[in-house]
Each structure stands twice: as structure tokens, then as C-alpha cells.
N, C-alpha and C positions, 0 to 999 in steps of 0.2 A: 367375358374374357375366357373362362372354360371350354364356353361353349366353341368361338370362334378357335379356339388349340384344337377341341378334333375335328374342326371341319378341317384342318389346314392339313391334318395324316391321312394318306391317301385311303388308309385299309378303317380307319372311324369315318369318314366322311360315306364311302360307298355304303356302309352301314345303318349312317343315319336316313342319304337316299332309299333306300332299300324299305327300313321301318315303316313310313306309312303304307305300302303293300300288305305288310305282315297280318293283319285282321282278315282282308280277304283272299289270304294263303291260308288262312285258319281257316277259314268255310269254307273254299272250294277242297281243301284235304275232309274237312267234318263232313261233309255232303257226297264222297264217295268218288270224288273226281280227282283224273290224275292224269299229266302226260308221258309222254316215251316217243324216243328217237328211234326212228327203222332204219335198219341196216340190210343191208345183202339184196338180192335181186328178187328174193322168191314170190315175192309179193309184185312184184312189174306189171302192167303196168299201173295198178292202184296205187303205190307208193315209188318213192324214189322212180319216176319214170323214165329219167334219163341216166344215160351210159356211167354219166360222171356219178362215180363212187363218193366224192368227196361231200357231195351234197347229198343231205339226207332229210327226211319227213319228218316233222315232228307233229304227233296225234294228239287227240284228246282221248282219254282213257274214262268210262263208265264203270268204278269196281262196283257200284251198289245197284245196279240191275242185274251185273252178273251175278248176283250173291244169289240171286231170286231164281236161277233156272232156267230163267224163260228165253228161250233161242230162237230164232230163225233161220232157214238154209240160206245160203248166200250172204249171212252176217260177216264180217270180219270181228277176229277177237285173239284175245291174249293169254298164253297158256302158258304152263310149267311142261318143257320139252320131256315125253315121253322116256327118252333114253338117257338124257341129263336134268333133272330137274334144278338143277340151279342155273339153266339156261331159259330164258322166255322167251318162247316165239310169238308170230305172227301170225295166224293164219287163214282161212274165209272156211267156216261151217257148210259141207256138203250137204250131206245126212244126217237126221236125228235116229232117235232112237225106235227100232221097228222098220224104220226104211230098207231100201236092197240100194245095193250102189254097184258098179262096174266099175273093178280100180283101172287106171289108167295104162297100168302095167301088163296087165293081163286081162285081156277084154272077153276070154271065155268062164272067167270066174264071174261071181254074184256074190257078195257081201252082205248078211244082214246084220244093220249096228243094233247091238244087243241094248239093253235097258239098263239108264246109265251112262250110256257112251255117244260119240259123235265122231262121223269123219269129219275128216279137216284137210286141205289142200292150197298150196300157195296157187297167186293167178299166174306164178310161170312156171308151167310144169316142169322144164327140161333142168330147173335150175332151184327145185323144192325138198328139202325133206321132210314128208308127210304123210295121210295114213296110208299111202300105194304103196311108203316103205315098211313103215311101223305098225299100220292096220290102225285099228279104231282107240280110240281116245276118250278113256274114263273124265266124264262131264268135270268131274271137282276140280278138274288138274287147270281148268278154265280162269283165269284171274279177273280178267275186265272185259266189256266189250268197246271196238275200236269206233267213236263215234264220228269224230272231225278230224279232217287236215287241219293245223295252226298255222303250219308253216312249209313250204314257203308260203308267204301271200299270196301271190297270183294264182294257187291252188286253195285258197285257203276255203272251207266247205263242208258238207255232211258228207261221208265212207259211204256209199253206194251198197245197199245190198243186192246185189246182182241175183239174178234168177239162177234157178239150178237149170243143168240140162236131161231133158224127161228122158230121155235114150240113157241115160246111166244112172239117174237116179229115180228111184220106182218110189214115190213115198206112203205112209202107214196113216190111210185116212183116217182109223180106228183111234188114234195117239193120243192121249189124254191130252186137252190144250191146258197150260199154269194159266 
């Protein structure tokens, strides 16, 4: 009798739907995993690859390897924006730390990412804010690495770490591997 009274309310029935999920919402959060919805262009076309704004990417999020340090160039991942930190971007790992890089902006300059730090770069240059504007990018500010598309389906998949390109990125063969 109880029981069938809150299946019959709309907002107790989606709740009791919901509860058997709840244990493995409690291990994939205990295990370090999380997702996030991409927005804006600057990432095109690895995320959101069509025009239509409306539709967006939804990822799987890594926080507990990124806790570890351990990066690769051409990774995609998740950070506390430089000039606003209460904003998280998106963005794909140029250079580590010791590398020389060519910012995009200025092709007679050379950058070396100090120790510590990482360039960082959407895949659409024309429509990114990143380290060609801000410069390099203290490592901590780093929150997860971007591992899967979930969604949409027909994307649904591992984040491609794409190679760097050796004309603007010179890297630090010497770099302590974690």
C-alpha cells in the first residue's frame, strides 16, 4: 500500500527508478571517475564537431590519474582556467615541462615550458583561448584527464591523443618519465 503511494508521485517514483544505480554512482565517483559536457568550439573538431551549438559532447573524466602527474603531449584534459578559476576548460596538452614550443601567434618567438607547467591548446585555433594567449599553465591547475566520448553514441569512443607537431614543438628528451 506505501509502497505503491510513491510509485504513483511522479518526483518518489523517478527516485526509487534512480536507486538501484546508486552503489555504482558510488564506485565510479570512489574510483576517481567523472563526466562533463563540452561546450564552445575550441576544441572542434574532437568535440562538438558540428556547427549545431545545441548539441554537445558529453566525456568521461579520469580525476585519479590526473592526480598522479603523469601527461602526455597531445593528451586532452581538464583545467581550472588560468585567468578565471572558477571556469574549467578543455584543452589538448602541447608541451611538457622542458620542451620549446612556437606559439601559434607569433612564429619568431620559442617558449620553453618551465618545470611545473604545460602548454595547452584547443584543436581550433582560430576560436581558442590558450597558452598563445595566456602562456604556460602551472601542471596543478590540471583537474582530470579527458578519456571517452559517452555521448553522442555514434561518437561514443576513446579521446585520441594526437601527436604534437615536431616544427613547433622541440621536446626535452632528458624529462624525468613519472
Amino acid at each position: 500500500m506505501v509502497f505503491h503511494r510513491l510509485k504513483s508521485n511522479p518526483y518518489t517514483a523517478s527516485i526509487l527508478r534512480a536507486l538501484p544505480w546508486l552503489p555504482a554512482a558510488v564506485f565510479f565517483v570512489d574510483h576517481g571517475y567523472s563526466y562533463a559536457v563540452i561546450s564552445g568550439r575550441s576544441m572542434q573538431p574532437t568535440f562538438n564537431p558540428d556547427s549545431n551549438m545545441l548539441s554537445r559532447d558529453v566525456v568521461l573524466l579520469n580525476k585519479r590519474s590526473a592526480a598522479k602527474y603523469n601527461y602526455e603531449r597531445g593528451q586532452v584534459v581538464t583545467l581550472k582556467s588560468p585567468i578565471d578559476p572558477k571556469c574549467i576548460i578543455t584543452k589538448r596538452i602541447m608541451a611538457l615541462p622542458g620542451d620549446t614550443i612556437v606559439p601559434l601567434r607569433n612564429k619568431n618567438e620559442v617558449v620553453r615550458v618551465p618545470e611545473g607547467h604545460v602548454w595547452i591548446e584547443g584543436d581550433e585555433a582560430f576560436h581558442s583561448r590558450d597558452s598563445n594567449s595566456f602562456g604556460t599553465v602551472p601542471i596543478n591547475l590540471i583537474e582530470a584527464k579527458v578519456t571517452r566520448i559517452l555521448w553522442p553514441l555514434s561518437r561514443f569512443g576513446p579521446v585520441e591523443v594526437k601527436p604534437v607537431n615536431p616544427d613547433r614543438v622541440k621536446t626535452n628528451v632528458f624529462r624525468a618519465q613519472h
